[in-house]
Backbone as JSON, one array per atom type, in Angstrom:
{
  "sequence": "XXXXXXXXXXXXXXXXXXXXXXXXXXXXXXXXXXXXXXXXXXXXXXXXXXXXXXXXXXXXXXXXXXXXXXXXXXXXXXXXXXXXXXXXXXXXXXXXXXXXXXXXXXXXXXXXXXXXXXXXXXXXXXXXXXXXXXXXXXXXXXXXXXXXXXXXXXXXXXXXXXXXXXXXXXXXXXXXXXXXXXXXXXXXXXXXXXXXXXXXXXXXXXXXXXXXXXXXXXXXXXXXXXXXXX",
  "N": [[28.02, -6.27, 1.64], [24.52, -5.93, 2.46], [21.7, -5.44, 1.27], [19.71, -3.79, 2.98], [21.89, -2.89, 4.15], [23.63, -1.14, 2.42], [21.83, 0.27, 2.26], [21.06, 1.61, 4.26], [23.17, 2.94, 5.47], [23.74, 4.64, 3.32], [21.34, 6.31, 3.76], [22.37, 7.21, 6.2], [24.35, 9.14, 5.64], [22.59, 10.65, 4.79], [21.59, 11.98, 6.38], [19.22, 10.89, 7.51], [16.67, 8.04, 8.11], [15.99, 5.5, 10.24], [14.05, 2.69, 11.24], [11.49, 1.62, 10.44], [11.07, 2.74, 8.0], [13.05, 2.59, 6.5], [12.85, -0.72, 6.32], [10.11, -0.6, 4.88], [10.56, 0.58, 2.53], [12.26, -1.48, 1.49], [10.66, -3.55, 1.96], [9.03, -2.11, -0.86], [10.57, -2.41, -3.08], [10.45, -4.61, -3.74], [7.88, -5.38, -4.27], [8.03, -3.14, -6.37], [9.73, -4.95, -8.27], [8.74, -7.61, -8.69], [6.62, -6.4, -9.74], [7.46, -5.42, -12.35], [7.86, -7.3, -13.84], [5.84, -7.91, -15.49], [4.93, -5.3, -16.01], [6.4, -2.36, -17.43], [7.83, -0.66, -15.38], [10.66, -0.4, -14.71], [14.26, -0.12, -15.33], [15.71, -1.57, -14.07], [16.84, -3.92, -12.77], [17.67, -5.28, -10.13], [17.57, -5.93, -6.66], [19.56, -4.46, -5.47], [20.44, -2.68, -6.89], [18.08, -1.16, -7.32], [17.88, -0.23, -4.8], [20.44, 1.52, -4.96], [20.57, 2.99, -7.17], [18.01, 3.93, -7.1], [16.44, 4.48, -4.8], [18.53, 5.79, -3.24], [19.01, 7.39, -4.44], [16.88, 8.91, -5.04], [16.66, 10.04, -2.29], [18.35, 11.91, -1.27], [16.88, 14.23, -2.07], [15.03, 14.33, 0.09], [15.78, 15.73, 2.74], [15.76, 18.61, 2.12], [13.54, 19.36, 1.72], [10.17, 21.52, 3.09], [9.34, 20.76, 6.14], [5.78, 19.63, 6.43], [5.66, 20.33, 4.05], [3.12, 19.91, 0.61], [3.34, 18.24, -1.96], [4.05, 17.19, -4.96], [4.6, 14.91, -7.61], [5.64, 14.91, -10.31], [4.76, 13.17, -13.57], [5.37, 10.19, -12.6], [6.54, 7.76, -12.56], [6.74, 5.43, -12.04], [6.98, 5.28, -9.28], [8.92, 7.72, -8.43], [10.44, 10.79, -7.8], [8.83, 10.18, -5.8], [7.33, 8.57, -3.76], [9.53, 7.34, -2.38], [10.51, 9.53, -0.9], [7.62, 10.47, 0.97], [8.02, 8.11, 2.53], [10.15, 9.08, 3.84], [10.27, 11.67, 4.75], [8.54, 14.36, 6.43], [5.98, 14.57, 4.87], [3.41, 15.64, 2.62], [2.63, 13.57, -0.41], [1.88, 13.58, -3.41], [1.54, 11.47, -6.01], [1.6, 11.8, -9.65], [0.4, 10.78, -12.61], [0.23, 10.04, -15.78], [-0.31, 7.57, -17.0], [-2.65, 5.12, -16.82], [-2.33, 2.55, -15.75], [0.0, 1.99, -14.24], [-0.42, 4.33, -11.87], [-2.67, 2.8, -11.28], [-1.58, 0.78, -9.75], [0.55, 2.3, -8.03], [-1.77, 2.92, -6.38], [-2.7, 0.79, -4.91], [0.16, -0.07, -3.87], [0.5, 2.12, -2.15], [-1.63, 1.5, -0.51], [-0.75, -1.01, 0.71], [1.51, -1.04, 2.05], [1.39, -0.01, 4.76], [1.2, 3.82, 3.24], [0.61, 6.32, 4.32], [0.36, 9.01, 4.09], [0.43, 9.27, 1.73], [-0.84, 9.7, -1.99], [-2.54, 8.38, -5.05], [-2.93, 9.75, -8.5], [-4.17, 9.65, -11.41], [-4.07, 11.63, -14.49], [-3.15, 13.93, -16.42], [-0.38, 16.45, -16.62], [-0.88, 18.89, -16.86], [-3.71, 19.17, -17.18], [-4.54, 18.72, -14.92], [-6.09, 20.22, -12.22], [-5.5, 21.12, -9.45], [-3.98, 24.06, -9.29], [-1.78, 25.91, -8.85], [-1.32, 24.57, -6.52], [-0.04, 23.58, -4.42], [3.53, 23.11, -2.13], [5.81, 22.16, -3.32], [6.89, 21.19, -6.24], [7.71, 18.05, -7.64], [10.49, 16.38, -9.67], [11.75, 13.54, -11.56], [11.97, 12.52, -14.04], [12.33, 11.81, -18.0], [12.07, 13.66, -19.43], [12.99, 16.62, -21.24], [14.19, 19.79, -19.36], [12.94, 21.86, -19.78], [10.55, 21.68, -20.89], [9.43, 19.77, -18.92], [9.43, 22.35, -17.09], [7.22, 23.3, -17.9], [4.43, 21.74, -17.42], [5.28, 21.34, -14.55], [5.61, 23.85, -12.82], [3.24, 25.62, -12.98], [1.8, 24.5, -11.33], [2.69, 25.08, -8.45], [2.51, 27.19, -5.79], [3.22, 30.34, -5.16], [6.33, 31.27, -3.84], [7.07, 28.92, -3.53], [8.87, 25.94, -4.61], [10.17, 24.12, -7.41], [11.85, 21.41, -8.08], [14.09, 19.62, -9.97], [15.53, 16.65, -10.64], [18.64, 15.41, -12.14], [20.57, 14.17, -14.66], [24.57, 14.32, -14.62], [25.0, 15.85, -16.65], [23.76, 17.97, -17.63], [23.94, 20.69, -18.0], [23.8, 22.38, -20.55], [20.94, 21.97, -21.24], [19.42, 23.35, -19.02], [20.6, 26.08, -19.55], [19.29, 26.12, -22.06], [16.45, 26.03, -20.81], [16.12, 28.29, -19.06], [15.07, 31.04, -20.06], [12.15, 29.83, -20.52], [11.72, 29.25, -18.14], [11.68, 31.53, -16.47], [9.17, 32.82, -17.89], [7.22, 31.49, -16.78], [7.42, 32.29, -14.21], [8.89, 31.24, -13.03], [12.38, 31.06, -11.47], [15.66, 30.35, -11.47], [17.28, 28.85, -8.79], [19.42, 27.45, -8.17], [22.08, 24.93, -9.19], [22.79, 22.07, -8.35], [25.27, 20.1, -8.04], [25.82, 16.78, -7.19], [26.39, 13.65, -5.01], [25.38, 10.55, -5.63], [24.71, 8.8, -2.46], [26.66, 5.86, -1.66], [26.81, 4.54, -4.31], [28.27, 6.53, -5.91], [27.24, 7.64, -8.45], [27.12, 10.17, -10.07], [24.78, 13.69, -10.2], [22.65, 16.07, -10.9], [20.78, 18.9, -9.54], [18.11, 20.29, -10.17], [17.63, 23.47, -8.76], [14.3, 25.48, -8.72], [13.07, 28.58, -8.07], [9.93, 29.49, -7.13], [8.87, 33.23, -8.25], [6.68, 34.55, -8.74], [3.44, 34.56, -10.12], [1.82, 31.87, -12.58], [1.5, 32.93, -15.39], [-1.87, 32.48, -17.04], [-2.45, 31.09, -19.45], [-0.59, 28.98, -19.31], [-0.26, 25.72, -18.25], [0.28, 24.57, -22.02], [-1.81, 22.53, -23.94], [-0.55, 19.3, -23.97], [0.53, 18.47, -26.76], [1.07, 20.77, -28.13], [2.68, 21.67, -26.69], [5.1, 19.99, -27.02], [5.5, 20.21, -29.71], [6.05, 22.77, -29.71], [8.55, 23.49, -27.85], [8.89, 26.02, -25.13]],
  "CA": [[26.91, -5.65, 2.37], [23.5, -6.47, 1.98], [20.85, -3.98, 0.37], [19.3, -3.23, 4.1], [22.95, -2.33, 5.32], [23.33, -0.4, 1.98], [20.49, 1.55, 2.46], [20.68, 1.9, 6.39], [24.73, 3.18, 5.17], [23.92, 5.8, 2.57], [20.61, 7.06, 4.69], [22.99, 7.98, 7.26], [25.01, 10.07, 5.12], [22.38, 11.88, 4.51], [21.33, 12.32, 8.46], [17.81, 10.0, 7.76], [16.93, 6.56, 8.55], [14.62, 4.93, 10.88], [13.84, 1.32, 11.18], [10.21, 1.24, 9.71], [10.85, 3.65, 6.75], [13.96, 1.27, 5.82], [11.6, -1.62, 5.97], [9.04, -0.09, 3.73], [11.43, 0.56, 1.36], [12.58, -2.96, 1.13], [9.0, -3.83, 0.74], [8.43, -1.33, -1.92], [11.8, -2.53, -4.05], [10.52, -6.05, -3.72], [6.69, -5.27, -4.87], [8.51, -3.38, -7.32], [10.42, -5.93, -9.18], [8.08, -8.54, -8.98], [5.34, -5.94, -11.04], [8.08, -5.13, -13.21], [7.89, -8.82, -14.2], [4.45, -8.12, -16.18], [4.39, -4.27, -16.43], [7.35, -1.85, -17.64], [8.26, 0.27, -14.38], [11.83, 0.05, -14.41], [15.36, -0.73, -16.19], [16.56, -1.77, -12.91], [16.37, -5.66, -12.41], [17.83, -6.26, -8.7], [17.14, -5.38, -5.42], [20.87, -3.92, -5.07], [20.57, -1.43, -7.85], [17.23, -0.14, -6.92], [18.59, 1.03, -3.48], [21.49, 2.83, -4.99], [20.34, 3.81, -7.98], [16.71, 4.45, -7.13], [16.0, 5.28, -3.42], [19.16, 6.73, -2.29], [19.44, 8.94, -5.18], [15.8, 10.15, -4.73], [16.4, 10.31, -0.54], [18.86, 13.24, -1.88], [15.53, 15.09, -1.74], [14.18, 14.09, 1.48], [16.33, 16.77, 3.66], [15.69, 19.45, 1.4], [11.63, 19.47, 2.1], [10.0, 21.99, 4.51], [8.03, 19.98, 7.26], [4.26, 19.27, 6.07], [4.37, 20.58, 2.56], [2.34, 19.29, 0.02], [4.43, 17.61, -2.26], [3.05, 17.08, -6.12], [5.4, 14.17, -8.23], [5.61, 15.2, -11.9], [5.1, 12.06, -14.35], [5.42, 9.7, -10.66], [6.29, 6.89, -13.15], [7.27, 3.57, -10.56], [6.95, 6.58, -7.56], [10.31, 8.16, -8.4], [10.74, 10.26, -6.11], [7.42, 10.68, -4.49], [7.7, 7.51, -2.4], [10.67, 7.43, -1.1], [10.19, 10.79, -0.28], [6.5, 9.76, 1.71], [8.56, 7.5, 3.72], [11.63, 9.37, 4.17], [10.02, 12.98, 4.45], [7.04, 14.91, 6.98], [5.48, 15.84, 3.72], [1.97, 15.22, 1.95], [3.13, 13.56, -1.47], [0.62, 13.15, -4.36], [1.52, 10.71, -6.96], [0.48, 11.98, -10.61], [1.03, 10.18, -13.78], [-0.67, 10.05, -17.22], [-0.59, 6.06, -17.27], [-3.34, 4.66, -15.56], [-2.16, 1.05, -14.96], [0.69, 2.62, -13.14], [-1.36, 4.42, -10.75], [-3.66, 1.66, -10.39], [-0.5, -0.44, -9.33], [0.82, 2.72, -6.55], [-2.42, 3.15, -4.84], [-2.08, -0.76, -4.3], [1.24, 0.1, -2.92], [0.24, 2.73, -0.61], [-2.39, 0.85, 0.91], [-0.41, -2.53, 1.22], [2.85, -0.99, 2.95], [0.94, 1.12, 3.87], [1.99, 4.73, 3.21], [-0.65, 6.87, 4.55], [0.87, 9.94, 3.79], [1.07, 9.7, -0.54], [-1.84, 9.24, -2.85], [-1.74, 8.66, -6.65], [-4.18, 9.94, -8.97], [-4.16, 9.4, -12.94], [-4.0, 12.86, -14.67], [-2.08, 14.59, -16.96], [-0.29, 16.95, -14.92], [-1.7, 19.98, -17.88], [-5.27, 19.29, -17.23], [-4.76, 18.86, -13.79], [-6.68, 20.91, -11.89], [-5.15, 22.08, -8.5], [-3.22, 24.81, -9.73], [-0.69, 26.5, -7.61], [-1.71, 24.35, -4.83], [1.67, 22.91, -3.9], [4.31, 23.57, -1.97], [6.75, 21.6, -3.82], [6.65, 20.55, -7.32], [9.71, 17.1, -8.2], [10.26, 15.52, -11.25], [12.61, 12.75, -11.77], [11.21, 12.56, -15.79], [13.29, 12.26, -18.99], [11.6, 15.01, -20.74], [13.88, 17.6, -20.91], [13.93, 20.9, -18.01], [11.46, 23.19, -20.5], [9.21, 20.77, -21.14], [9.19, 19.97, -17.27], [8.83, 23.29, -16.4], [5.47, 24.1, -17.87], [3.8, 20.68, -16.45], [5.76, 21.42, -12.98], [5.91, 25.57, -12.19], [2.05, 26.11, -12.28], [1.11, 23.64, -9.83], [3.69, 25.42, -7.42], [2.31, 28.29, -5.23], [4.42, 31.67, -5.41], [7.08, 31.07, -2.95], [7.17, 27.13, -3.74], [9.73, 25.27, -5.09], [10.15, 23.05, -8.24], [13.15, 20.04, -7.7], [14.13, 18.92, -11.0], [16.27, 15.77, -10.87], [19.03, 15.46, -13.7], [21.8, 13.95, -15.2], [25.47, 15.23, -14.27], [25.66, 16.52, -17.9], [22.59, 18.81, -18.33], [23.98, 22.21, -18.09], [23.17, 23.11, -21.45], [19.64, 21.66, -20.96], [19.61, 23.91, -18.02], [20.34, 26.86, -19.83], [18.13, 26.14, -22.44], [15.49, 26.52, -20.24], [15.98, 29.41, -18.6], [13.92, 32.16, -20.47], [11.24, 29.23, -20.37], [11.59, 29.22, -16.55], [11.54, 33.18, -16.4], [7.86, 32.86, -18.66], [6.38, 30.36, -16.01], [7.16, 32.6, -12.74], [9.91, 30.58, -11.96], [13.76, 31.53, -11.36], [16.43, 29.08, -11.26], [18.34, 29.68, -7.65], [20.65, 26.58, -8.03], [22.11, 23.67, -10.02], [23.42, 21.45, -7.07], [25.64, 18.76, -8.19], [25.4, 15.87, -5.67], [27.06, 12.28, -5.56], [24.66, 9.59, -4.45], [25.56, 8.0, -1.59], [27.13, 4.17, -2.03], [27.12, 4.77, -5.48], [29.41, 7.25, -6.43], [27.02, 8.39, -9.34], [26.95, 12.07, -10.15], [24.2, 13.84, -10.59], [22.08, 17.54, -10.68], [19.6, 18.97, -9.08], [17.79, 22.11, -10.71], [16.48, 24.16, -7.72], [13.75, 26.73, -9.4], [11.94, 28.79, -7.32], [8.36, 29.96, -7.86], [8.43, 34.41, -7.6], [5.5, 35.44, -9.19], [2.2, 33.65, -10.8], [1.87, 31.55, -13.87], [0.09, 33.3, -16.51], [-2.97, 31.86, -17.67], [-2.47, 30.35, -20.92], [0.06, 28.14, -19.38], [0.18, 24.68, -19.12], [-0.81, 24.83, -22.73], [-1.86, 21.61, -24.14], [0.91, 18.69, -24.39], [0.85, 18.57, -28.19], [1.53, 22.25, -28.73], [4.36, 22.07, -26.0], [5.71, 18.82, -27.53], [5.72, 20.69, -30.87], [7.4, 24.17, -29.91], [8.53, 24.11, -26.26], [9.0, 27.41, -24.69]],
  "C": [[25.57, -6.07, 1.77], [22.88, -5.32, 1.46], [20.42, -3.12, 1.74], [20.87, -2.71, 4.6], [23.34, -1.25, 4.15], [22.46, 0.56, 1.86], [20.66, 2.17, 3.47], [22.35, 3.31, 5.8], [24.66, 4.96, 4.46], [22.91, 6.66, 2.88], [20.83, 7.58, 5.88], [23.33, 8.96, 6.59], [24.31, 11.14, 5.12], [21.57, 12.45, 6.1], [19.66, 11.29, 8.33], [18.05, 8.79, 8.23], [15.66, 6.56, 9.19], [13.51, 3.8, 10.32], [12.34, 1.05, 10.24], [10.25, 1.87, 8.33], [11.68, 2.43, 5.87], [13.02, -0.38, 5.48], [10.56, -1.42, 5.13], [9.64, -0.01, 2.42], [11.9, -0.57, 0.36], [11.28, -3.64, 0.74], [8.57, -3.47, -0.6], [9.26, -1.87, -2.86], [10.77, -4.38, -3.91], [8.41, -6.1, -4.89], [7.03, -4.37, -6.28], [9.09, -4.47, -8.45], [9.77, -7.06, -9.44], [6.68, -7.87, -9.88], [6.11, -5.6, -12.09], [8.4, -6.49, -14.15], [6.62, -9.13, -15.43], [4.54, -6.65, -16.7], [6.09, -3.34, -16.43], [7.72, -0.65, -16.87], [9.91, 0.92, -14.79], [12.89, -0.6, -14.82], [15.89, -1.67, -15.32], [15.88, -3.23, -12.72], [16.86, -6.37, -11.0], [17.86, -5.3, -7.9], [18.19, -4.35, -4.83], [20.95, -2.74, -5.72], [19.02, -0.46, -7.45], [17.48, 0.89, -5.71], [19.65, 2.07, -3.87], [21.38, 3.5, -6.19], [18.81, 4.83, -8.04], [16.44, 5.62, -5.63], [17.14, 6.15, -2.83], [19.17, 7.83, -3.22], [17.93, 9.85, -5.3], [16.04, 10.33, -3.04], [17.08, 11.53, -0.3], [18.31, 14.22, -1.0], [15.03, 15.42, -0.07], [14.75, 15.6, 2.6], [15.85, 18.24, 3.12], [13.95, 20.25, 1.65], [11.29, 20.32, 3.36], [9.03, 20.73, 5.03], [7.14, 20.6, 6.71], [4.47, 20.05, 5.22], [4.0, 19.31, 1.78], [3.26, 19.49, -1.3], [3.83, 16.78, -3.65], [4.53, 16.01, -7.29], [5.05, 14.45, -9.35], [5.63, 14.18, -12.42], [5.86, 11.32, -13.43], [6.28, 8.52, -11.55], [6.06, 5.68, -12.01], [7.46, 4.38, -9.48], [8.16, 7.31, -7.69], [10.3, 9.34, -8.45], [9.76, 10.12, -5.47], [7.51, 9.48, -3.46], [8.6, 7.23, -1.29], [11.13, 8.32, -0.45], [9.18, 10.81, 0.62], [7.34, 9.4, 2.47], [9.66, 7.88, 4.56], [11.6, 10.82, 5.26], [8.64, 13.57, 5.38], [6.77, 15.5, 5.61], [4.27, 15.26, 3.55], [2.43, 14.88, 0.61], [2.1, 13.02, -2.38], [1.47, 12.4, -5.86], [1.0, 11.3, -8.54], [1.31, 11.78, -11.47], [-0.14, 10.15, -14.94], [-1.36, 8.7, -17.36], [-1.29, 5.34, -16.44], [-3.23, 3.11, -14.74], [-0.96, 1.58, -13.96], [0.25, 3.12, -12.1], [-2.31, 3.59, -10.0], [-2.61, 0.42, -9.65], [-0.05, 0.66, -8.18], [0.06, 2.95, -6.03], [-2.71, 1.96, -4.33], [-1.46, -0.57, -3.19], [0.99, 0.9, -1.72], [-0.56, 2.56, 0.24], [-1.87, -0.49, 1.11], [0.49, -2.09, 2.2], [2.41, -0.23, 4.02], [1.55, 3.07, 4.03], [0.51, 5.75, 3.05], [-0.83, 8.85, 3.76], [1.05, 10.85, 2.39], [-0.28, 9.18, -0.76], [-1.57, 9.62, -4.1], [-3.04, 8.9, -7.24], [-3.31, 9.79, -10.81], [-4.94, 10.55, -13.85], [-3.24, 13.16, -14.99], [-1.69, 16.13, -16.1], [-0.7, 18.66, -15.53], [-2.41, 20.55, -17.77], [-5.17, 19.04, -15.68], [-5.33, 19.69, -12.78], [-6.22, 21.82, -10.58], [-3.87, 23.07, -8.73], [-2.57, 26.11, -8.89], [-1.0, 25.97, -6.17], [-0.73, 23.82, -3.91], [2.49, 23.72, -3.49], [5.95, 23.4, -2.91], [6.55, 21.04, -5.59], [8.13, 19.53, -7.46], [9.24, 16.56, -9.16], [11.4, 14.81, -11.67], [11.97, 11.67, -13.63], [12.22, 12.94, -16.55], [12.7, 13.23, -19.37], [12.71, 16.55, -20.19], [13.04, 18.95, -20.3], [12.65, 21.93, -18.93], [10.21, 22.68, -20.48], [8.49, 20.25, -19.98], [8.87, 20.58, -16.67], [7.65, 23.63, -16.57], [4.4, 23.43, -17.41], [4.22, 21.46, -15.13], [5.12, 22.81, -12.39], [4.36, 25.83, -11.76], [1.06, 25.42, -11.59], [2.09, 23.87, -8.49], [2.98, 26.8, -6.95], [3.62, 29.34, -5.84], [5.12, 31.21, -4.04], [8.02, 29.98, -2.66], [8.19, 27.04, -4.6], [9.36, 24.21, -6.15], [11.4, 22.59, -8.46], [13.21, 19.44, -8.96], [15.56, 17.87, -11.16], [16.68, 15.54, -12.19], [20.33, 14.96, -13.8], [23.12, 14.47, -14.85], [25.68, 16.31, -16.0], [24.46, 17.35, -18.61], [22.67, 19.77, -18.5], [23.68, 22.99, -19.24], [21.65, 22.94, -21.98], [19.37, 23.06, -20.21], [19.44, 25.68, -18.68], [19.53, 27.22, -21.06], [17.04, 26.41, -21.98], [15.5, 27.33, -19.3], [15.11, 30.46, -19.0], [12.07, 31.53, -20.5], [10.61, 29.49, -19.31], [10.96, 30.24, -16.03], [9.96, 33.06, -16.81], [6.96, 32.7, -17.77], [6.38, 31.19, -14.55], [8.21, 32.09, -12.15], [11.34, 31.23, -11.96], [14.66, 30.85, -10.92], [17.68, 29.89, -9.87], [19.56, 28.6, -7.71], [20.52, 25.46, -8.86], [23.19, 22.83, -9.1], [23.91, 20.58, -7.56], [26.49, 17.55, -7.02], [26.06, 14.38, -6.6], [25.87, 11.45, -4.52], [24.94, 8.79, -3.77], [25.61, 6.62, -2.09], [27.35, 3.66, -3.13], [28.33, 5.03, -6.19], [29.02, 7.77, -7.84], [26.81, 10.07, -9.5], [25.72, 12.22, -11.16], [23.71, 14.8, -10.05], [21.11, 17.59, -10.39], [19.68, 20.39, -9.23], [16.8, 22.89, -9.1], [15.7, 25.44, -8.18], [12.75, 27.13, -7.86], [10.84, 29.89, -7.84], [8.4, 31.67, -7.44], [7.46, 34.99, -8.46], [4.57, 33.77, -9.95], [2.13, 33.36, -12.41], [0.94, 32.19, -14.42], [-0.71, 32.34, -16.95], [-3.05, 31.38, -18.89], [-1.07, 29.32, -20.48], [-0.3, 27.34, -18.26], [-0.47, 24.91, -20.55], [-0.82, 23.31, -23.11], [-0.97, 21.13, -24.4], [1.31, 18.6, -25.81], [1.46, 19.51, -28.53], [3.14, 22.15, -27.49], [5.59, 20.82, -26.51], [5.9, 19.41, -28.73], [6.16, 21.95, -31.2], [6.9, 24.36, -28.17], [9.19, 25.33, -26.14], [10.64, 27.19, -24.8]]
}
């Protein structure tokens, strides 16, 4: 099979698709790998592995999204998921990463393919400023779920959701950060473990949801949470 019939294959599964998104995609994996040639995006070196390791296992997501929220990528690094979420997804998806050559390389991307829908900004997601303005908070970021949650939770309205993409083997991550979660407003309603289509990799998805408001002394600066996370 080729990568377009892989993709087209495991974007059924999950009920998506549609000819121009698939095409964008293939664009985006291809402008990928050729910046990954100069700048350190991604482990992933062919066009075959990005579709099944990258886009189908963030397209996961895509069903999961209410129509038109606003849609905030935790540490975006190479867009993962926020893009293929944009193309996949009625949502508003904002790009935000710490590293500014990265950003200056996806708002490239979203005006070449173009993807009208996502914008990236360069901002720690700490000091960031729109605070609870999201419907959605995702984060497909090694930093482990505590350390995720206090970046993620208070850029999530009360009601909002934070999507934390994870490993099949995080459950004691998971409950590590629970009383963290609890701190932040948030409340963990599910740990979904999902096989990505065409793959056959396994892998979790933390569903927290936002019932009450972050207290005010949190995010606290990344040093102090890098040096005793909640």
């Amino acid at each position: 099979m080729t990568e377009k019939e892989i993709l087209s294959a495991g974007l059924h599964e999950l009920g998506l698709g549609g000819e121009e998104a698939i095409e964008k995609l293939l664009e985006f994996s291809a402008l990928l790998l050729e910046k990954n040639r100069v700048m350190n995006l991604t482990a992933v070196s062919s066009p075959r592995e990005v579709v099944t390791r990258h886009f189908l296992d963030c397209a996961v997501l895509a069903p999961l999204l209410p129509a038109h929220a606003k849609v905030v990528d935790v540490g975006c690094g190479a867009g993962f998921p926020g893009v293929p979420l944009a193309l996949l997804a009625d949502v508003e998806v904002l790009l935000l990463d710490s590293l500014k050559k990265r950003i200056l390389w996806l708002q490239e991307v979203c005006e070449t393919l173009p993807i009208p829908n996502a914008s990236a900004v360069h901002a720690r997601a700490e000091e960031f400023g729109r605070r609870e303005g999201f419907d959605v908070a995702v984060s497909r970021a090694v930093a482990r779920l505590n350390v995720l949650a206090e970046l993620s939770i208070p850029l999530v309205r009360v009601g909002g959701q934070f999507l934390a993409m994870k490993a099949d083997d995080c459950m004691e991550e998971v409950g590590e950060a629970r009383a963290a979660i609890a701190q932040l407003g948030g409340e963990i309603e599910e740990v979904r473990a999902y096989t990505v289509p065409q793959s056959g990799l396994a892998r979790r998805l933390v569903v927290v949801r936002k019932v009450s408001e972050t207290p005010a002394r949190f995010p606290r600066r990344f040093a102090k949470i890098s040096a005793k996370p909640l």
